[in-house]
N, C-alpha and C positions, 0 to 999 in steps of 0.2 A: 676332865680337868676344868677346873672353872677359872674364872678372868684373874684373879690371883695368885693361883698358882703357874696360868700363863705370864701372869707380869714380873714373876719371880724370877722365872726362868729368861725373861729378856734382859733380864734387870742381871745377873750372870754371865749368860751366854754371847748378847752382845754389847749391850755396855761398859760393863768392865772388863771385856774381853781387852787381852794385852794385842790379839790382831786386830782390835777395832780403836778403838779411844782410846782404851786405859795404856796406863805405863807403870809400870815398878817405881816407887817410892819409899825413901825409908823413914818412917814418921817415929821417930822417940825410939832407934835402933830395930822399930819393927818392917819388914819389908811387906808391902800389899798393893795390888792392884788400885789404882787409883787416878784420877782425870785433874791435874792441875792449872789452874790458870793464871798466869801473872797479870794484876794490878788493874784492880775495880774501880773505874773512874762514873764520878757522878757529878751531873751536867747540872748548876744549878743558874737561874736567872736572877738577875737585880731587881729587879722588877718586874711587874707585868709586862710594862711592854718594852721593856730594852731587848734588845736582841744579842746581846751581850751574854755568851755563856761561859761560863769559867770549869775548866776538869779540875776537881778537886780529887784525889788518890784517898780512897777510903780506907783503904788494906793491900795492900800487895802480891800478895798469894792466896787462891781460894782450891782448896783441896777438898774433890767430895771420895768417899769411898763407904764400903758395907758397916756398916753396924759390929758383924759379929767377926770381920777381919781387925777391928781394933777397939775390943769394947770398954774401952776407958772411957769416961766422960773428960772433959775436957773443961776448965772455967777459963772465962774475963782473965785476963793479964797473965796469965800461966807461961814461965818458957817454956819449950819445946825445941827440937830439934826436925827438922825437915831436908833428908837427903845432906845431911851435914852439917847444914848452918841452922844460925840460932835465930828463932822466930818469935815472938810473944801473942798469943790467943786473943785476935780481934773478938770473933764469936763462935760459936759450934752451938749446932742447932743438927736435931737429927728426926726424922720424917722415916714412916713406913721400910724403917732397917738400912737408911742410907743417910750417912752422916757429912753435913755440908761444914767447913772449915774454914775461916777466916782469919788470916795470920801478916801481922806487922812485921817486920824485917827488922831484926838487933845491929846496930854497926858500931864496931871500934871497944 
């Protein structure tokens, strides 16, 4: 077995594993294994030397899961549905069969 097929196998067995990290999510009525995070904050300064950081909220929910559990691509501003409620498509960006999700929050 070589390093990729070992990394496959981690990238499965413990990663997305539902005993380890993952958890059941239902993204566009589909349900998959998947590791959610609520709300991506980015620390930016005024200037160089203020000390002064402000969180700015870039996205709200970042969902990564496999490639071939939801092979839709995904665009910019698309709604979606996640676990029920309605989300619109910050970004989706997808890496070596593991697809990383960035989603704004719809309200009202």
């Amino acid at each position: 077995m070589n390093f990729k097929d070992q990394a496959d196998l981690d990238i499965d067995n413990v990663f997305f594993s539902n005993e380890e990290f993952a958890d059941i999510h239902c993204l566009n009525g589909v349900n998959l294994s998947s590791i959610k995070s609520d709300e991506y904050n980015s620390l930016h300064h005024y200037n160089r030397t203020d000390s002064h950081d402000i969180g700015l909220i870039q996205y709200d929910v970042s969902l990564v899961y496999k490639t071939r559990d939801y092979p839709h691509r995904l665009v910019y501003w698309q709604n979606i549905t996640l676990d029920g409620l309605p989300y619109r498509v910050f970004k989706w960006s997808e890496s070596q069969g593991v697809v990383t999700l960035h989603l704004a929050g719809l309200t009202g």
